[in-house]
C-alpha positions as a printed NumPy array, in Angstrom:
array([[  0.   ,   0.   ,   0.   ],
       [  1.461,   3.012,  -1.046],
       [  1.589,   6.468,   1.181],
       [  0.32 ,   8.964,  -0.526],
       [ -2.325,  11.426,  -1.105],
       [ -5.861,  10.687,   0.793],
       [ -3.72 ,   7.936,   2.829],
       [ -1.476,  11.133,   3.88 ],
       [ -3.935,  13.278,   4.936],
       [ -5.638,  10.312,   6.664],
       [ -1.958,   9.98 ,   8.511],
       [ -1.864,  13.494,   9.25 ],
       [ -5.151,  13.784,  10.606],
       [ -6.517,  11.138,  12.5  ],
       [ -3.564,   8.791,  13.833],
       [ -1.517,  12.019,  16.121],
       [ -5.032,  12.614,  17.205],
       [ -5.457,   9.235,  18.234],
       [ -2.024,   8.908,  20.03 ],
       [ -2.535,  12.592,  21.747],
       [ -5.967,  10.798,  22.991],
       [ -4.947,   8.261,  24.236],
       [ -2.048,   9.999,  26.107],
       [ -4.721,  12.06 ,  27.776],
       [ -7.163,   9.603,  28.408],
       [ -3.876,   6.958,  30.033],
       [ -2.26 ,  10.04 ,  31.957],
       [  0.981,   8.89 ,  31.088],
       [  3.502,  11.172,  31.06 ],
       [  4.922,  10.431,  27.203],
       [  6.012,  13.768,  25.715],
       [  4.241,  14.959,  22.193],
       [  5.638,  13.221,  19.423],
       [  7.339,  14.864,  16.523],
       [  5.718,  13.862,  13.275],
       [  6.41 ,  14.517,   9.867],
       [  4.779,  13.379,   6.878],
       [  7.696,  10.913,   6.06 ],
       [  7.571,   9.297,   9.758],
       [  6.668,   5.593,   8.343],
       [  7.151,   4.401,   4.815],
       [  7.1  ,   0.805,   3.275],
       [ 10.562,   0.56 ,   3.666],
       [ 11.077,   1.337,   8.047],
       [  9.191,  -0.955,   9.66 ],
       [  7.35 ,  -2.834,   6.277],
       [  4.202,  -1.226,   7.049],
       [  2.257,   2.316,   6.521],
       [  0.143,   3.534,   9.358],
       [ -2.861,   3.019,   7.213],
       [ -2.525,  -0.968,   7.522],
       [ -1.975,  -0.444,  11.63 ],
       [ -5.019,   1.943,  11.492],
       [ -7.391,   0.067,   9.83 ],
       [ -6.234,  -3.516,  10.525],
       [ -9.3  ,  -4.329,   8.079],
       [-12.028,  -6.131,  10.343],
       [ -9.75 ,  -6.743,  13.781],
       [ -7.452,  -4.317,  15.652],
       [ -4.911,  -7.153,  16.09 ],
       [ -1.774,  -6.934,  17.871],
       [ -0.763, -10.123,  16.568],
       [ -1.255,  -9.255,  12.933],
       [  1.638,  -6.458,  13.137],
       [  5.055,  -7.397,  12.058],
       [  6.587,  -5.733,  15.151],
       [  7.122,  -7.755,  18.604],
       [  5.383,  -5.552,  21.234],
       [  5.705,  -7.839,  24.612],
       [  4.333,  -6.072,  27.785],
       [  6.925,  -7.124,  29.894],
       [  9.301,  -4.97 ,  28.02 ],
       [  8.622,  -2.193,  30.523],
       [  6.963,   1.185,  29.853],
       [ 10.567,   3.154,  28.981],
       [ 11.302,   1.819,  25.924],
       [  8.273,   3.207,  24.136],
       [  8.728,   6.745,  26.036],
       [ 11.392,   8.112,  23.185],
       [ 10.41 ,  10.761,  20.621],
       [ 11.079,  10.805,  16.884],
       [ 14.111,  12.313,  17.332],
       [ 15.834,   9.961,  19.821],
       [ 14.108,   7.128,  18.   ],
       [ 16.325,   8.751,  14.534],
       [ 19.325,   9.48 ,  16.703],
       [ 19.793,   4.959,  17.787],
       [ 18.846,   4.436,  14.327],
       [ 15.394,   3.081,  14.389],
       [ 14.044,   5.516,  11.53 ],
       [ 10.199,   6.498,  13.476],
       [  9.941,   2.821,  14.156],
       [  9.42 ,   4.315,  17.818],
       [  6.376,   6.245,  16.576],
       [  4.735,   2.97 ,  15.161],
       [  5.35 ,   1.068,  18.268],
       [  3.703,   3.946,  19.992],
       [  0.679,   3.485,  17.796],
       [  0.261,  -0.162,  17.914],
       [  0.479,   0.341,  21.606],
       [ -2.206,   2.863,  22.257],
       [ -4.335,   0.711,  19.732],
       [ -3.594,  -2.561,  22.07 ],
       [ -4.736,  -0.357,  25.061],
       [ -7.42 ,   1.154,  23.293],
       [ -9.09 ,  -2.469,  22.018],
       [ -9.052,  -4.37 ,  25.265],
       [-10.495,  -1.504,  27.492],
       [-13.56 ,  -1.551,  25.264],
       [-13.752,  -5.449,  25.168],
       [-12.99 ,  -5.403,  28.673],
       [-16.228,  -3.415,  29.161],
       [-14.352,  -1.001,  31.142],
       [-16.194,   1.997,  29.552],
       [-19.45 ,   3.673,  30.767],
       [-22.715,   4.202,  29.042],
       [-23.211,   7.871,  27.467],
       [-25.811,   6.813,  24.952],
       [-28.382,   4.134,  24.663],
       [-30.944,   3.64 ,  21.782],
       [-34.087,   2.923,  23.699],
       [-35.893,   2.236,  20.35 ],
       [-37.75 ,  -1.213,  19.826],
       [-34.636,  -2.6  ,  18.317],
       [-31.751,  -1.05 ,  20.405],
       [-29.81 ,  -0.503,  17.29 ],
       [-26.597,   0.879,  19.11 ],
       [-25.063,   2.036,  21.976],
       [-22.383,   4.662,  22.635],
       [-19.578,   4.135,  25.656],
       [-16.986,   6.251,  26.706],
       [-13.637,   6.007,  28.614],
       [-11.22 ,   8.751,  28.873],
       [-11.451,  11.291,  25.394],
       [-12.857,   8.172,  23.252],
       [-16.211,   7.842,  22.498],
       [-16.961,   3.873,  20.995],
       [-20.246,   3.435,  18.774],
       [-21.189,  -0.128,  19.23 ],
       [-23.358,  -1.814,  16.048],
       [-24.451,  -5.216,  16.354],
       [-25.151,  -7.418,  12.893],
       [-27.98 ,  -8.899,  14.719],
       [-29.44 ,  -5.403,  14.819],
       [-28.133,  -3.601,  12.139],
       [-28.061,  -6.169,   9.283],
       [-29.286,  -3.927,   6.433],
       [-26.153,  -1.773,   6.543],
       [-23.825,  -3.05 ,   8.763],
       [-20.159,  -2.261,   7.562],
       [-21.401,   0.352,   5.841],
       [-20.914,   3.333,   8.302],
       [-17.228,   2.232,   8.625],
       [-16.606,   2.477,   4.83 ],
       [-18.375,   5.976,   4.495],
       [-16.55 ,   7.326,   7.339],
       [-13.093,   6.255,   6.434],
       [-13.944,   8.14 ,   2.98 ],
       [-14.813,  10.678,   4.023],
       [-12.122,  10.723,   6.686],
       [ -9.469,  11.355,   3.972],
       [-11.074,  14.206,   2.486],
       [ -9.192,  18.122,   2.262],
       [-10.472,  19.87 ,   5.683],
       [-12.422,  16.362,   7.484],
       [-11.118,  17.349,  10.294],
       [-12.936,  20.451,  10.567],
       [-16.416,  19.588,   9.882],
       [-16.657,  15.749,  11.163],
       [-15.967,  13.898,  13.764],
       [-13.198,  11.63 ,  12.2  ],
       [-13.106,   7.866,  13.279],
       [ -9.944,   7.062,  14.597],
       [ -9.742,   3.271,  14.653],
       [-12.561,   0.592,  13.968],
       [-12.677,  -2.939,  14.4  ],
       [-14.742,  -5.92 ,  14.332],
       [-15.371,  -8.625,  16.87 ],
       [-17.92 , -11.707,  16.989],
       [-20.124,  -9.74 ,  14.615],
       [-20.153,  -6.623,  16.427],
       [-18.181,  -3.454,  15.37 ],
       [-16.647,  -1.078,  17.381],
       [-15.87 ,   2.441,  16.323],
       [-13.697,   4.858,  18.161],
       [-13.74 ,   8.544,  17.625],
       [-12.97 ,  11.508,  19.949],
       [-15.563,  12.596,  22.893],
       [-17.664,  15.644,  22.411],
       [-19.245,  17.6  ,  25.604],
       [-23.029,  16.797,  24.226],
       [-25.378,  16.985,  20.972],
       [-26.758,  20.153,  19.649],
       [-30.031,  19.085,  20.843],
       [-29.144,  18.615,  24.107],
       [-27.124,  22.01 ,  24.835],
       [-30.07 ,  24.074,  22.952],
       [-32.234,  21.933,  25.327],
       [-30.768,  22.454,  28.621],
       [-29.661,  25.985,  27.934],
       [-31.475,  28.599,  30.522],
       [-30.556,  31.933,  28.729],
       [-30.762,  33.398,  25.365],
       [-27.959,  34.43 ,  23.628],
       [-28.754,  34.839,  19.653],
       [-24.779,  35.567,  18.524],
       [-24.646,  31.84 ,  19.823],
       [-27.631,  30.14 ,  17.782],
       [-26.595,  31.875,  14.73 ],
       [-22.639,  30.951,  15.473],
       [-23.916,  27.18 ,  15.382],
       [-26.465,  27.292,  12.599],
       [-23.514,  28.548,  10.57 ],
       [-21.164,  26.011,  11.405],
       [-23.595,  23.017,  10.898],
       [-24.485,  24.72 ,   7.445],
       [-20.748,  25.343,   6.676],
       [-20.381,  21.53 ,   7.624],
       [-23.558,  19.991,   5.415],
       [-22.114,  22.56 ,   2.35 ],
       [-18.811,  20.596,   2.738],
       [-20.704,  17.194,   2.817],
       [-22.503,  18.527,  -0.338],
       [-19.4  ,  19.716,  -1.771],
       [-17.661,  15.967,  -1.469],
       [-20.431,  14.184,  -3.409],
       [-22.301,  12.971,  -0.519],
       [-25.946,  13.089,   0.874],
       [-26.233,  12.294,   4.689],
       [-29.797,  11.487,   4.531],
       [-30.002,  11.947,   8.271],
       [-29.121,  14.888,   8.866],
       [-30.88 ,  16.414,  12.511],
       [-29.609,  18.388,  15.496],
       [-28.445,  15.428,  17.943],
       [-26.046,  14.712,  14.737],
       [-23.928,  17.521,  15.498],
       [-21.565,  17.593,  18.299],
       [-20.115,  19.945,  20.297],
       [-16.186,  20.187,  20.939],
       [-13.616,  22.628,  23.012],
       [-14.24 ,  25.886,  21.888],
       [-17.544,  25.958,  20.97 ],
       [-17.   ,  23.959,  17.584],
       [-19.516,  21.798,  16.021],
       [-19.103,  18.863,  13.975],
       [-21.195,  16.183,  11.974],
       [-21.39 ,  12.664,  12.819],
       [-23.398,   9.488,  11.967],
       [-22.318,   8.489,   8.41 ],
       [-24.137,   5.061,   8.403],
       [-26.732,   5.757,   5.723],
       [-24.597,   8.408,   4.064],
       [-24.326,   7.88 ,  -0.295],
       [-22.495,   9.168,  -2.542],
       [-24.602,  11.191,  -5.015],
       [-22.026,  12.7  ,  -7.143],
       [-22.723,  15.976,  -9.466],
       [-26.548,  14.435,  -9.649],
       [-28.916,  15.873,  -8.046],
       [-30.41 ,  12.761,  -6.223],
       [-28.991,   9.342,  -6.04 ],
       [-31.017,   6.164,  -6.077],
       [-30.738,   3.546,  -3.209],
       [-32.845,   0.02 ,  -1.777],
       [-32.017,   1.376,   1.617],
       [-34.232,   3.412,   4.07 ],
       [-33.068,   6.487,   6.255],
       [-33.949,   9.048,   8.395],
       [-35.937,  10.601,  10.931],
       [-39.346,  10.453,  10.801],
       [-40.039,  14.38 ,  11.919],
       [-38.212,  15.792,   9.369],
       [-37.673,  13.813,   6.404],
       [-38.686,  15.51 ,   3.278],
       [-41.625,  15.795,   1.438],
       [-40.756,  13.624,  -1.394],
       [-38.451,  11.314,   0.561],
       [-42.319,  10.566,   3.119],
       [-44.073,  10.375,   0.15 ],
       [-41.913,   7.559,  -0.965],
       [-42.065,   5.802,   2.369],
       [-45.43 ,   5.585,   2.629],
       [-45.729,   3.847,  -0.603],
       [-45.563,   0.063,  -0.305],
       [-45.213,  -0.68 ,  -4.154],
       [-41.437,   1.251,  -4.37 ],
       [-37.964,  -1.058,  -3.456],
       [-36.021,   1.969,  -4.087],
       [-35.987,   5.642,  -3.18 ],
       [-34.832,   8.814,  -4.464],
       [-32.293,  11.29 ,  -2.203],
       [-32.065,  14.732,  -2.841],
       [-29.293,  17.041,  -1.759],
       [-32.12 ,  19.165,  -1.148],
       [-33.612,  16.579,   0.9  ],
       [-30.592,  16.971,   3.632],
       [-31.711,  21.216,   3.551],
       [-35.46 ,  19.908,   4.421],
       [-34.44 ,  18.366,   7.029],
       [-31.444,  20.971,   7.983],
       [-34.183,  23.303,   8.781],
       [-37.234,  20.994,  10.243],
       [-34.647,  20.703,  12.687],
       [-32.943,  23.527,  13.351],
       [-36.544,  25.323,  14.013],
       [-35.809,  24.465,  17.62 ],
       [-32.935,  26.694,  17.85 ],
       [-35.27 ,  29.572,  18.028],
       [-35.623,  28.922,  21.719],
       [-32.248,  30.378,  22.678],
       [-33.094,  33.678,  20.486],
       [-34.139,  37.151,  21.355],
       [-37.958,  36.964,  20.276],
       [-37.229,  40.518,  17.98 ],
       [-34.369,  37.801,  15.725],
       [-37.027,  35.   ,  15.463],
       [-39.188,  35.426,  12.707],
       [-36.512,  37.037,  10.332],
       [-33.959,  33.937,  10.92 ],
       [-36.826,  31.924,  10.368],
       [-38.282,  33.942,   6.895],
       [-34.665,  34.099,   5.547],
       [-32.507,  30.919,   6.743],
       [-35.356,  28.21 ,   7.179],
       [-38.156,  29.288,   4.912],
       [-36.015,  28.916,   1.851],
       [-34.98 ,  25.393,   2.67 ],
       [-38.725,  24.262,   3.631],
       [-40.076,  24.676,   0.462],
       [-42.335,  21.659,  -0.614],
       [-40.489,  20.847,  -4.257],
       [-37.047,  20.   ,  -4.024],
       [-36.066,  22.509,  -7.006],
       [-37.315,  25.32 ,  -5.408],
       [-35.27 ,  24.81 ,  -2.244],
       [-31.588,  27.165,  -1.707],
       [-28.555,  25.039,  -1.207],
       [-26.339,  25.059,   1.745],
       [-23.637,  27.137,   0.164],
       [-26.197,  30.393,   0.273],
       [-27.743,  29.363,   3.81 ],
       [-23.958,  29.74 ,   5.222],
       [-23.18 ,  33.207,   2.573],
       [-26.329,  34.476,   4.28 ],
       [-25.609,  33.684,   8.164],
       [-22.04 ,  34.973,   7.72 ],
       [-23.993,  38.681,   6.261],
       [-26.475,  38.06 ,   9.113],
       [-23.502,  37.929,  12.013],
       [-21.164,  39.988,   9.94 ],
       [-24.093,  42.787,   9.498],
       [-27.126,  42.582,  12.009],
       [-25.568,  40.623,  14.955]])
């Protein structure tokens, strides 16, 4: 496997984020790692962080190349890139690091030793989501799930190697697969959208707007990949350090292209705000596939996103909802604005009114 283009920016994205995690979430005392994009190639250490990363279905220890015994003692892996360079080990040191911290990572989630932050109480229990430390695990079952299990994990990884992915999802960090159950990994938010707008006991308008425009600005760069999230609601945005919002929940996400809808056999979506068109199609029995819109993600956008209204000043109400919702409401799917102008017009809103 070769390491180069989305592979690098998958490198230089997710796995320091995953070691500076799991640093945090160990408290060991391990001192930031220099990395560089040539830290591991084919040729130091046979194998590109992509193939420790993914470790296709299982997050093996036993499938890497290296020799990582316990027993070794917890000072040989505590050596930066440069004293790794300066004994002659290339970044081997870096890899060992990363094998390591997935190890860890792997048996405290099969160990159980995480606690419960979300559970589907639906009639099926689809998932569940644990934490431990700064990890948050999303836990599928096949039993469950069996109409698009595996799916999520492909989507994500896609879209994980994408220009900017870091700044407008939640990237998946490592994923693996055990007795028919997957396990996905990703960094800890404080709550969902949903929940802050929820709990919140003040208004403050400069905020609402400051999220609707980051959840547009994230949907626009969904859009802008080729993709249609077909899910797209309020508790699917999380909140991070410093007030920033990103997009999760890729499981039913397609790839539509420069189309305008794309055609798939599988459901998706929230009941209360699914589109128009996309209901329509539900409720009739005689269809085995449906029809996604890009415009069908800006339905829903602002179905949802009508609740952020609570935390406004009652004077900014009606006008966010007449110019930011309203257009994206509309009943036909070629009369609705794209994302792009929902996040020109927020920026003029806070740039100009706020």
């Amino acid at each position: 496997m070769s390491y180069n283009g989305s592979y690098r920016r998958r490198y230089e994205q997710a796995l320091p984020r995953l070691l500076s995690l799991h640093r945090e979430s160990s408290g060991g005392s391990e001192r930031r790692l220099a990395f560089t994009n040539d830290a591991i190639s084919n040729r130091e250490g046979g194998r590109t962080p992509q193939d420790v990363m993914l470790f296709e279905d299982y997050a093996n220890i036993e499938q890497c190349s290296l020799t990582m015994c316990d027993e070794q003692g917890e000072e040989s892996y505590c050596q930066d890139a440069n004293e790794t360079q300066v004994k002659g080990g290339g970044y081997k040191g870096i890899l060992e690091k990363l094998v390591r911290a997935i190890s860890s990572i792997r048996n405290t989630v099969l160990q159980g030793r995480t606690t419960v932050c979300y559970e589907d109480r639906g009639p099926k229990n689809r998932t569940s989501i644990r934490k431990f430390g700064h990890f948050a695990v999303k836990i599928i079952s096949r039993t469950t799930v069996r109409h698009s299990y595996g799916r999520e994990r492909t989507e994500w990884h896609k879209l994980g190697t994408k220009r900017n992915a870091r700044r407008y999802i939640n990237l998946m960090l490592l994923c693996f697969e055990v007795k028919n159950t997957m396990y996905f990994v990703s960094e800890l938010g404080h709550c969902d959208l949903f929940d802050y707008v929820k709990n919140q006991r003040y208004t403050s308008t400069t905020t609402a707007y400051d999220f609707t425009l980051q959840a547009a600005t994230a949907l626009a760069w969904l859009h802008d990949q080729g993709y249609v999230h077909r899910d797209i609601k309020m508790e699917n945005f999380i909140l991070f350090p410093r007030n920033r919002l990103k997009l999760i929940d890729f499981e039913f996400s397609v790839y539509c292209g420069r189309k305008q809808f794309v055609e798939t056999t599988l459901r998706a979506g929230t009941k209360p705000f699914l589109a128009p068109e996309v209901f329509k199609q539900y409720k009739d029995k005689t269809l085995h596939t449906y029809k996604f819109y890009y415009a069908s993600d800006c339905y829903s956008f602002a179905k949802s996103f009508i609740l952020i209204k609570h935390i406004m000043e009652h004077r900014f109400k009606n006008k966010f909802h007449n110019m930011i919702l309203e257009p994206l409401l509309r009943d036909q799917p070629c009369y609705r604005t794209n994302m792009k102008y929902i996040k020109n017009k927020l920026k003029f809103c806070i740039e100009n009114e706020l």
